[in-house]
Residue frames as qw, qx, qy, qz and C-alpha x, y, z in Angstrom:
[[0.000, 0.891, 0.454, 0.000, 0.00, 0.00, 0.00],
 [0.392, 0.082, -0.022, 0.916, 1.72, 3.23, -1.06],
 [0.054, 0.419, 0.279, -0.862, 0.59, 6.92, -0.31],
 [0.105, 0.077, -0.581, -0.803, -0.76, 7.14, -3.91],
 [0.289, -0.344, -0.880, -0.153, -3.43, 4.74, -3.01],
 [0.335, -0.490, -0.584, 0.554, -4.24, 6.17, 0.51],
 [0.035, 0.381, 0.105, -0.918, -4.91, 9.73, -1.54],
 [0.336, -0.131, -0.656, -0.663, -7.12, 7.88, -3.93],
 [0.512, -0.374, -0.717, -0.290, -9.27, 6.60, -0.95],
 [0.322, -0.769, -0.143, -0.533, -11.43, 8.60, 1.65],
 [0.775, -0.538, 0.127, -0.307, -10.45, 9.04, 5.11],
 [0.895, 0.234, -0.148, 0.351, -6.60, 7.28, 4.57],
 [0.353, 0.531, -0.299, 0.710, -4.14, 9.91, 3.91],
 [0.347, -0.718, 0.214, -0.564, -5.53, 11.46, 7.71],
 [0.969, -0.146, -0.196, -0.020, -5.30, 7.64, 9.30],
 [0.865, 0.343, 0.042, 0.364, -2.01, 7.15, 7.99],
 [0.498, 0.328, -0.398, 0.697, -0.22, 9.76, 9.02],
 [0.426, -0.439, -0.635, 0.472, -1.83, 10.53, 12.26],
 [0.101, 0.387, 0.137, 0.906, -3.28, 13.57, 11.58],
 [0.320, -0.422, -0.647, 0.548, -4.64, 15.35, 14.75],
 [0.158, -0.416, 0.024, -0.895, -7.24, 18.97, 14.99],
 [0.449, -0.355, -0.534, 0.622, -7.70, 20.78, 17.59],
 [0.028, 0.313, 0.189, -0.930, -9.83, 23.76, 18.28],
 [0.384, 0.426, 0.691, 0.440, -12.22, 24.52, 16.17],
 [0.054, -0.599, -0.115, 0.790, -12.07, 28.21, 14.96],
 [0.676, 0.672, 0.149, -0.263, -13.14, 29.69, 11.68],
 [0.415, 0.786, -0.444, -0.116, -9.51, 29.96, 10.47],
 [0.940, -0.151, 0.144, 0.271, -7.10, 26.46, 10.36],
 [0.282, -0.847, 0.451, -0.014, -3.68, 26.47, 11.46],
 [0.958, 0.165, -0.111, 0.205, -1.67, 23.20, 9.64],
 [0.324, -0.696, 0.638, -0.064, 1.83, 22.54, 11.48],
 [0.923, 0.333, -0.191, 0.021, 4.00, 20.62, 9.65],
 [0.669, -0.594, 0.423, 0.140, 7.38, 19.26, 11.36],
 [0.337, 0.756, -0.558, -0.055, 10.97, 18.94, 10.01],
 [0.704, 0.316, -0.634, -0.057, 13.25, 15.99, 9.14],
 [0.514, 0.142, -0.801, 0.272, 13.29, 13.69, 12.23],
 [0.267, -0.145, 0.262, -0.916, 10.90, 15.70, 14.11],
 [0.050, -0.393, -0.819, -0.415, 7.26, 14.33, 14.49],
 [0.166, -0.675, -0.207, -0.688, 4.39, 16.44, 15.38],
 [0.682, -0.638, -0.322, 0.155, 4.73, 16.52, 18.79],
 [0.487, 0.164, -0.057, 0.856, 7.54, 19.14, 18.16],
 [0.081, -0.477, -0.142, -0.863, 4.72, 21.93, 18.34],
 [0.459, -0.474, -0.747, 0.082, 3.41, 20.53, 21.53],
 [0.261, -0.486, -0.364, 0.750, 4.03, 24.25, 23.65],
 [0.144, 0.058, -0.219, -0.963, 2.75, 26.28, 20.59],
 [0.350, -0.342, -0.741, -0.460, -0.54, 24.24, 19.84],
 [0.348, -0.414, -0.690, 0.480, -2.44, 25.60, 23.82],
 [0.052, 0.470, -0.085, -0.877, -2.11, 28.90, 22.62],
 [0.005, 0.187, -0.650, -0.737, -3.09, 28.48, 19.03],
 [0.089, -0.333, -0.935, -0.083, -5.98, 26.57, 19.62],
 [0.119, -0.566, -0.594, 0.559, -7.81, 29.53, 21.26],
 [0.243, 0.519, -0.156, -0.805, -8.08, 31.56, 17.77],
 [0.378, 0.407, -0.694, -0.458, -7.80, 28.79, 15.29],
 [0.955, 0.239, -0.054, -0.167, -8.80, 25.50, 14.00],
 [0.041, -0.787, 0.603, 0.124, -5.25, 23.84, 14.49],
 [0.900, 0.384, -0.173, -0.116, -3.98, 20.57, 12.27],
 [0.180, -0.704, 0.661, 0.187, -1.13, 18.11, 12.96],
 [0.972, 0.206, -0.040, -0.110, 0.09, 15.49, 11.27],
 [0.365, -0.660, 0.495, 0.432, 3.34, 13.28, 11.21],
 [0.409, 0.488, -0.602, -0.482, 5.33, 13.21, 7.67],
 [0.974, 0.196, -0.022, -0.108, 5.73, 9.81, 6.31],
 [0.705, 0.294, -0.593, 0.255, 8.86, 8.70, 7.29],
 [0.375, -0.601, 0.306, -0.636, 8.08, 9.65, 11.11],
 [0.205, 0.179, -0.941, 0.199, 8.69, 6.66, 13.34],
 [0.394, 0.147, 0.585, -0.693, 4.86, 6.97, 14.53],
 [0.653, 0.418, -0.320, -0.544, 3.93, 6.19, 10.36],
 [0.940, 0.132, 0.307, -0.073, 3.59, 2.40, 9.29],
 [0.307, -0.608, 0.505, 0.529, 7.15, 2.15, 8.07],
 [0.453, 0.254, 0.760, 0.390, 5.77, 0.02, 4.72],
 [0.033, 0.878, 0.354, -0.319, 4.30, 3.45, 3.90],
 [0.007, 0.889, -0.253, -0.380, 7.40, 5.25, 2.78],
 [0.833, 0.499, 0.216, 0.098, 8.31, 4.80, -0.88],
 [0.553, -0.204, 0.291, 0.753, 12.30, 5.57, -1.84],
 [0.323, 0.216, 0.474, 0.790, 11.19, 6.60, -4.96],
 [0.258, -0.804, -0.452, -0.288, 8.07, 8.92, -4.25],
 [0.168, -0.981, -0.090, 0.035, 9.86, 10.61, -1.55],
 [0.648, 0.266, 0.144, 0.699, 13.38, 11.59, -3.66],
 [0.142, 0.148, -0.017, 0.979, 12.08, 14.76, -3.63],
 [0.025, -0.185, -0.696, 0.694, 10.01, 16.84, -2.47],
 [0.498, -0.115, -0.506, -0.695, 6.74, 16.43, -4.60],
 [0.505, -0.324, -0.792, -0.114, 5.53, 13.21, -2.76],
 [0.224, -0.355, -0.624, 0.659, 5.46, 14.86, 0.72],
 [0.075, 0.086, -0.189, -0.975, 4.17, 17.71, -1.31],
 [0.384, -0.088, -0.852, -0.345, 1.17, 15.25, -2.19],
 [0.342, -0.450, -0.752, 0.340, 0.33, 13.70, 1.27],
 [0.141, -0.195, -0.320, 0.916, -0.31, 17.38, 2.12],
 [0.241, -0.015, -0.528, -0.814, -2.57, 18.26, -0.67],
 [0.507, -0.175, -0.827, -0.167, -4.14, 15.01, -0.06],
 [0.376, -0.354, -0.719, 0.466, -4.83, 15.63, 3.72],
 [0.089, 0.227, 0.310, -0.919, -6.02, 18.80, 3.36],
 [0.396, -0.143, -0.643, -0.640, -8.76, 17.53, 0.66],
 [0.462, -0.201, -0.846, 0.175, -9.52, 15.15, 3.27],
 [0.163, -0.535, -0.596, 0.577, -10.15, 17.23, 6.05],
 [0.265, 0.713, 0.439, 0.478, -11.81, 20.32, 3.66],
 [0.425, -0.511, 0.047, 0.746, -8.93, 22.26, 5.02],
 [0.570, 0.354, 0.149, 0.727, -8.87, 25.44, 2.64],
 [0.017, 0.768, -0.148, 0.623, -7.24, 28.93, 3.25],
 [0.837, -0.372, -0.317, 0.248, -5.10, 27.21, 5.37],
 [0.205, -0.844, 0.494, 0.026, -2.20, 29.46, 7.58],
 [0.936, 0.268, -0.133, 0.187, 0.76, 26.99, 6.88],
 [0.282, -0.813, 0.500, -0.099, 3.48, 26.63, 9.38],
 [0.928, 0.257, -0.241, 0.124, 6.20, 24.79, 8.32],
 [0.271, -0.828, 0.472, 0.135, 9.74, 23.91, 9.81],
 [0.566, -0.529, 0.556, 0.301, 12.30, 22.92, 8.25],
 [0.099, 0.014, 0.774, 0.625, 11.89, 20.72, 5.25],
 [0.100, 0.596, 0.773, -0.196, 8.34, 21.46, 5.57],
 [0.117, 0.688, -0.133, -0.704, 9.12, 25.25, 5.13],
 [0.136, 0.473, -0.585, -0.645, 9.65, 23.97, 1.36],
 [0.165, 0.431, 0.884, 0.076, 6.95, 21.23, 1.26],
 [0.209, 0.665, 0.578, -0.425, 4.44, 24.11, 1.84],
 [0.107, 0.521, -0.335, -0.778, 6.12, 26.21, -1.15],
 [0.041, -0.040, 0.901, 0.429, 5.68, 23.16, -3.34],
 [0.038, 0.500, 0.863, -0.063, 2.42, 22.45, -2.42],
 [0.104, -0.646, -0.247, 0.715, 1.52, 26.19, -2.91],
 [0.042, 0.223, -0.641, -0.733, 2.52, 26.40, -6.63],
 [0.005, -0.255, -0.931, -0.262, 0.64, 23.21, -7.32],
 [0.237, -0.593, -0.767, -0.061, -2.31, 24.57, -5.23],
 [0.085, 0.195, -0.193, 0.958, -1.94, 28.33, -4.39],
 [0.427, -0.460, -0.309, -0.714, -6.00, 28.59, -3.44],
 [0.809, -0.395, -0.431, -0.051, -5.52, 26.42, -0.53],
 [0.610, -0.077, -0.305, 0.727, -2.93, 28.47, 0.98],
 [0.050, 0.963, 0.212, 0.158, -4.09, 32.08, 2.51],
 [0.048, -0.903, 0.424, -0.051, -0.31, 32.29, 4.17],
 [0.940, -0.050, -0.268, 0.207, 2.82, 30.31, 4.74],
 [0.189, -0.854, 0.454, -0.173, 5.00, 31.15, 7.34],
 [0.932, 0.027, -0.284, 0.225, 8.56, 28.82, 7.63],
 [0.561, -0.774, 0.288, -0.061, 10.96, 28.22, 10.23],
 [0.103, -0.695, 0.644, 0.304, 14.17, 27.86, 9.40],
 [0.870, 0.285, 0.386, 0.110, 14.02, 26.36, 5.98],
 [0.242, -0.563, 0.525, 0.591, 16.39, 26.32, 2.86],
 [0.805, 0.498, -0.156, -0.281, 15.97, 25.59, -0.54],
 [0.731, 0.586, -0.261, 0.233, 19.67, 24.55, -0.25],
 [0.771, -0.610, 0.018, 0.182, 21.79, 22.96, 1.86],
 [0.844, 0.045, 0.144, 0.514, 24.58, 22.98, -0.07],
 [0.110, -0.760, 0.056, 0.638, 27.23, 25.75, -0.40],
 [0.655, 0.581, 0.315, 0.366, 27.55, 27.02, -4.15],
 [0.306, 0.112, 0.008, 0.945, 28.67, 29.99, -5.78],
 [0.095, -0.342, 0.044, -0.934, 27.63, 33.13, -4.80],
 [0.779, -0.449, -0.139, -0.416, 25.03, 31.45, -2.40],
 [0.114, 0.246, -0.882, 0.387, 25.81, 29.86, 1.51],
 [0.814, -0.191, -0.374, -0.401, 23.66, 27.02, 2.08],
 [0.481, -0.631, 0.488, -0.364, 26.06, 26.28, 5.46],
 [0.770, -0.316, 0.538, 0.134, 27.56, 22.72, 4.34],
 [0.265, 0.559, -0.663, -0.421, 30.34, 21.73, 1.84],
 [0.804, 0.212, -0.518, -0.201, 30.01, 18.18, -0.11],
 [0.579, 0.274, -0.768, 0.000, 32.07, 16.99, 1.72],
 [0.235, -0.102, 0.707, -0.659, 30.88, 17.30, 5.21],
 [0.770, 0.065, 0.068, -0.632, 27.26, 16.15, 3.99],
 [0.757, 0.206, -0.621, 0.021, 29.27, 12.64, 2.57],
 [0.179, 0.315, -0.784, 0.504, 30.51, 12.40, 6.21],
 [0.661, 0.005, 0.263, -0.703, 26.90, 12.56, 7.48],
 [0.864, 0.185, -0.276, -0.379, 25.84, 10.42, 5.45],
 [0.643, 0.212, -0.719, 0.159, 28.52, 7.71, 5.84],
 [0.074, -0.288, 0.599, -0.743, 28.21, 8.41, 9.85],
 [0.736, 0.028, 0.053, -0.674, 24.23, 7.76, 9.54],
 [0.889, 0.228, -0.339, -0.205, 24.69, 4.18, 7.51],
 [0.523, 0.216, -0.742, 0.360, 27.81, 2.95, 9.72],
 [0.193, -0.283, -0.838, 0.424, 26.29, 3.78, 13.33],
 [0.208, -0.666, -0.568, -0.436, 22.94, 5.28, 13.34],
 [0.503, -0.801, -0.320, -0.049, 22.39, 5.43, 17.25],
 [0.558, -0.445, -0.036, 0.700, 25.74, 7.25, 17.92],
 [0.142, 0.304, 0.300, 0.893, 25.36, 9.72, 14.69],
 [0.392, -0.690, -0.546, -0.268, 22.03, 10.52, 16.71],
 [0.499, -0.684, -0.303, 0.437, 23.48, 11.18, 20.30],
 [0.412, -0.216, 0.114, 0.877, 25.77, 13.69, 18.35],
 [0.016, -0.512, -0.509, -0.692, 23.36, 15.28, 16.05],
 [0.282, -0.698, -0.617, -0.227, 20.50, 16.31, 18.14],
 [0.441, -0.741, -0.240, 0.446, 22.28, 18.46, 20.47],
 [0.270, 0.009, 0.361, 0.893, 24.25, 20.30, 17.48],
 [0.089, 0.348, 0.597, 0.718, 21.08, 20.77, 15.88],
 [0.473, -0.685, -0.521, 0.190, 19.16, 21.85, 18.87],
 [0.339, 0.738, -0.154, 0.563, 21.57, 24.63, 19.20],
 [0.147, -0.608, 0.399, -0.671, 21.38, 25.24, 23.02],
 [0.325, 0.153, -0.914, 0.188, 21.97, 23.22, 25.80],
 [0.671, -0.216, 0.191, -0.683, 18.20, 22.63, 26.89],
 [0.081, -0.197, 0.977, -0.015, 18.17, 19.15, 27.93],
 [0.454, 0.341, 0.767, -0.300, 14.51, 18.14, 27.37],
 [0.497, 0.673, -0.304, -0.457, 14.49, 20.15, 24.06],
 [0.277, 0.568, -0.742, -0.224, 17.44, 17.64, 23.07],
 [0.385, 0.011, 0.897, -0.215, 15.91, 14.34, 24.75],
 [0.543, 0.389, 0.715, -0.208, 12.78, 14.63, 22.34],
 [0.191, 0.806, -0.472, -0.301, 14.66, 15.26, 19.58],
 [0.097, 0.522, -0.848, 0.000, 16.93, 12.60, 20.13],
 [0.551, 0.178, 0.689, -0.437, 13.90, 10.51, 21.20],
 [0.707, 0.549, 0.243, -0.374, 12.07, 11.04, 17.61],
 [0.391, 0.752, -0.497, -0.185, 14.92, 11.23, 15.53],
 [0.174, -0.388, 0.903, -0.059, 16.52, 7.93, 17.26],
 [0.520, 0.137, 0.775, -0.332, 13.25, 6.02, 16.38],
 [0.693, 0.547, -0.215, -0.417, 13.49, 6.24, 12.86],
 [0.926, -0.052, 0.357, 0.110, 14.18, 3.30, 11.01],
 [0.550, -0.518, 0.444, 0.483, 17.80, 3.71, 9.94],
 [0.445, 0.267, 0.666, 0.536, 17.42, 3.35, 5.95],
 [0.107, 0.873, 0.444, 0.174, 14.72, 5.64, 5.90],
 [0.333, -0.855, -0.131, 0.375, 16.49, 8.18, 7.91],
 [0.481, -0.206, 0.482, 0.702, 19.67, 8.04, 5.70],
 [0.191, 0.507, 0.661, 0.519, 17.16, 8.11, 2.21],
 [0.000, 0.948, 0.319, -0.012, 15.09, 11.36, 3.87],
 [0.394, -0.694, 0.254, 0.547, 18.81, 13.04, 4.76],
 [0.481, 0.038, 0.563, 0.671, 19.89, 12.23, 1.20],
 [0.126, 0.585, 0.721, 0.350, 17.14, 13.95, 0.20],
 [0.157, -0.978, -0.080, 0.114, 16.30, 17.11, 2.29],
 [0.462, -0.636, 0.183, 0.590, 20.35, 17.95, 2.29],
 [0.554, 0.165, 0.687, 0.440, 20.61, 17.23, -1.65],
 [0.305, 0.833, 0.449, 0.107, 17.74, 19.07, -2.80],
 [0.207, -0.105, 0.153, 0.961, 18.33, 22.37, -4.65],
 [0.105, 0.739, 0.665, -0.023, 14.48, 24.28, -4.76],
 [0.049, -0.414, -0.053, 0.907, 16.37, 27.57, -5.08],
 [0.004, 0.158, 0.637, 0.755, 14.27, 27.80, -9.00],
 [0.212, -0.586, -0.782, 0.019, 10.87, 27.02, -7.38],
 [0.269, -0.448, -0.413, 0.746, 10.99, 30.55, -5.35],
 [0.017, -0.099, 0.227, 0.969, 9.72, 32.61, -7.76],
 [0.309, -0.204, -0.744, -0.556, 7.02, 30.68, -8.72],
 [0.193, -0.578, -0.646, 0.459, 5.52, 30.82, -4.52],
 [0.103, -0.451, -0.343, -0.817, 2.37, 33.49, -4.65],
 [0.592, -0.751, -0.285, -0.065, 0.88, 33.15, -1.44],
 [0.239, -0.837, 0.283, -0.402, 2.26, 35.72, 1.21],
 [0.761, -0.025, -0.446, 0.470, 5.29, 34.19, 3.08],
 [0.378, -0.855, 0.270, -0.230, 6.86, 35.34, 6.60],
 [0.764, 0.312, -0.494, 0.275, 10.24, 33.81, 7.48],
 [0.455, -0.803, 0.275, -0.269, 11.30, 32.90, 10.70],
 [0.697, 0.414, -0.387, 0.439, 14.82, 32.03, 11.72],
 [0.604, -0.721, -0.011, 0.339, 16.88, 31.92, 14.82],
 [0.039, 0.940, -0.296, -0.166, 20.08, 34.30, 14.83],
 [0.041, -0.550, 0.827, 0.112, 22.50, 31.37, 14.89],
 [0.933, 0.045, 0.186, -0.304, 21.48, 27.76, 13.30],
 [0.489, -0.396, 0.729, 0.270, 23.67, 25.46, 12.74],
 [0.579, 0.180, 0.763, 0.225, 21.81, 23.85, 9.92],
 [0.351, 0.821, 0.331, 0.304, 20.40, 26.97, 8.25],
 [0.368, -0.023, -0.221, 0.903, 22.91, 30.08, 8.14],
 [0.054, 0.640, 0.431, -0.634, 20.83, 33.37, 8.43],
 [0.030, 0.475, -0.322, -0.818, 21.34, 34.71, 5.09],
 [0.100, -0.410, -0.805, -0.417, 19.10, 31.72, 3.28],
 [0.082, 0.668, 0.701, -0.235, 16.31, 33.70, 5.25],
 [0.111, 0.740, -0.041, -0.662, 16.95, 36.96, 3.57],
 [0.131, -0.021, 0.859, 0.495, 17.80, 34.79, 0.02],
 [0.082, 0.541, 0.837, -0.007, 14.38, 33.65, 0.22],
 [0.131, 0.754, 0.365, -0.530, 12.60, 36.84, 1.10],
 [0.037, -0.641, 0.350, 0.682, 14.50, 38.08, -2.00],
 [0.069, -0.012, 0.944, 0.323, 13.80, 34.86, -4.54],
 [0.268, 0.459, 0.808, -0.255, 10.03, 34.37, -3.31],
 [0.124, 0.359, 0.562, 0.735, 7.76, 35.48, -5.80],
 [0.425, -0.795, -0.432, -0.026, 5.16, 36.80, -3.26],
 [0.263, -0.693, 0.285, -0.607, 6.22, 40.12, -0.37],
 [0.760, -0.140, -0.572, 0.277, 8.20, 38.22, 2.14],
 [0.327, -0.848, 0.220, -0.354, 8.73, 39.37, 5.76],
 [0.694, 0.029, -0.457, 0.555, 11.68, 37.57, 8.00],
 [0.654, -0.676, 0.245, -0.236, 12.11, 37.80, 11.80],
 [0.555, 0.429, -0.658, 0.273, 15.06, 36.93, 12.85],
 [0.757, -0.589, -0.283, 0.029, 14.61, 35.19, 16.34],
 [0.307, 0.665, -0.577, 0.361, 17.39, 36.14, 18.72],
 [0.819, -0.296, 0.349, -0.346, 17.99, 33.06, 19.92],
 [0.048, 0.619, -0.730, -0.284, 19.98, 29.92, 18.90],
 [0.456, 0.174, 0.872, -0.049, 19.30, 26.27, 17.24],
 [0.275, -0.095, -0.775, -0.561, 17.13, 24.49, 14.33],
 [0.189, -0.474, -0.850, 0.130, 14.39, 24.09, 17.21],
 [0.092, -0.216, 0.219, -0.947, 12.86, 27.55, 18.12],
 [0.592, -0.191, -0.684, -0.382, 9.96, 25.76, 18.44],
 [0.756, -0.230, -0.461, 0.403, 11.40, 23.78, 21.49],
 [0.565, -0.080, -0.244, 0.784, 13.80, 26.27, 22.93],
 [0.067, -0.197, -0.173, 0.963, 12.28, 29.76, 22.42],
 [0.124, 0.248, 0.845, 0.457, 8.91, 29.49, 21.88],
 [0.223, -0.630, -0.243, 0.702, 7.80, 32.60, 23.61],
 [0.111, -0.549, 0.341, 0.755, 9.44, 34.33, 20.81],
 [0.125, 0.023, 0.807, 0.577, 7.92, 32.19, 18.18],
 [0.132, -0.654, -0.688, 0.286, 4.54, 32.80, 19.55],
 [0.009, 0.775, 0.189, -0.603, 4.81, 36.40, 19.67],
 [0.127, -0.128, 0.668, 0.722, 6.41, 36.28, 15.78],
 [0.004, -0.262, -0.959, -0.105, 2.90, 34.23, 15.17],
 [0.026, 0.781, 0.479, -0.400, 0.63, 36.77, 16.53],
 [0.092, -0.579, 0.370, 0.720, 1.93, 39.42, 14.19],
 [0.078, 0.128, -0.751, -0.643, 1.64, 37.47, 11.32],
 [0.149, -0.470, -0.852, -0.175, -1.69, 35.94, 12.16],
 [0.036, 0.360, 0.112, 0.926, -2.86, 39.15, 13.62],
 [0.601, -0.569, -0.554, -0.092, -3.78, 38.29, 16.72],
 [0.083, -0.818, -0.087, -0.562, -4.48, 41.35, 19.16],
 [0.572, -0.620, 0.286, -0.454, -3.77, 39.74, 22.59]]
């Protein structure tokens, strides 16, 4: 049973990836979680949120909480299939004029899915995403080739030790329950998959795609990230085809989420124009 199927038949795609709402305001809130993450990342923002909004989670398909016979190599190369399941789940739940918070690779699922489907999108706000990990010319994307082969070869020779090190890099600051459930989700992926999603989110190159996003974007970003530098958030604003705003958090890490979420909150209210 692949995802293809599960968006061809009612009441699946929401099953299938555990897709959770909460509240039930006139306007819907979809949180989407980043590469080893699963939706339980947004667990200190979704109390708050719920009191204005309608508020959607769900976890990707390669989340250790997803049926693991679910997640197709080929289908999620890039970032179309994930781009899909989204579509698909919001058909399902007759999500439209959705707010769209993404983090990470999600920040660039929702672009995708935006092109394809721009009516279903009234904003999209992303947290430290990238079109592009990689450094190039004239563009820092914050890792060379050759460090991303080391990952990789780290990931596929010991998994649960490339884990204990990651999660506290990528975390950014030394919160210890931030970095336990982290290291919690991320350690409970199944090892192939993890490698095949890493090959994939670090690989990608979506810088073309930016022009072609029309729905209003906001960018949030912590001041220091290991995985994203600060300048992809001012790239973007500059690429996107839409009037981009960009908050820079001051704060450190790939988790703001986790770690300063105070700060992400108040960003949130701004953009969603909430008074109080």
């Amino acid at each position: 049973m692949n995802m293809d199927a599960l968006c061809s038949h009612g009441g699946n795609v929401v099953t299938a990836l555990n897709a959770n709402v909460y509240g039930n305001g006139t306007r819907t809130v979809v949180l989407a979680h980043g590469f080893g993450a699963d939706q339980t990342v947004w667990h200190y923002l979704i109390p708050y949120l719920v009191c204005y909004f309608k508020v959607v989670v769900y976890d990707l398909v390669f989340s250790p909480n997803v049926n693991p016979k679910l997640y197709n190599q080929t289908k999620y190369s890039n970032f179309n299939g994930y781009a899909d399941d989204l579509l698909c789940l919001l058909d399902e739940l007759n999500v439209k004029n959705t707010l769209y918070v993404g983090h990470s690779m999600s920040a660039m699922i929702g672009c995708v899915a935006s092109i394809r489907r721009p009516e279903l999108f009234q904003q999209l706000v992303l947290i430290g995403g990238s079109p592009r990990y990689l450094n190039g010319k004239d563009y820092n994307g914050g890792f060379e080739r050759l460090q991303l082969s080391r990952v990789f070869k780290d990931m596929k020779t010991d998994f649960p030790n490339w884990v204990e090190r990651f999660a506290p890099i990528a975390v950014g600051l030394n919160r210890s329950a931030a970095i336990a459930q982290f290291e919690h989700s991320l350690g409970r992926m199944k090892p192939k998959i993890a490698l095949s999603v890493a090959k994939t989110v670090f690989l990608s190159d979506l810088r073309q795609i930016l022009p072609q996003v029309s729905v209003p974007t906001f960018i949030i970003q912590s001041e220091k990230d290991f995985v994203v530098p600060k300048s992809v958030a001012f790239f973007m604003k500059r690429k996107l085809g839409t009037p981009a705003g960009v908050n820079i958090l001051k704060t450190e890490g790939h988790f703001p989420q986790l770690t300063a979420y105070h700060m992400v909150l108040k960003a949130l209210k701004t953009v969603f124009h909430i008074n109080r």
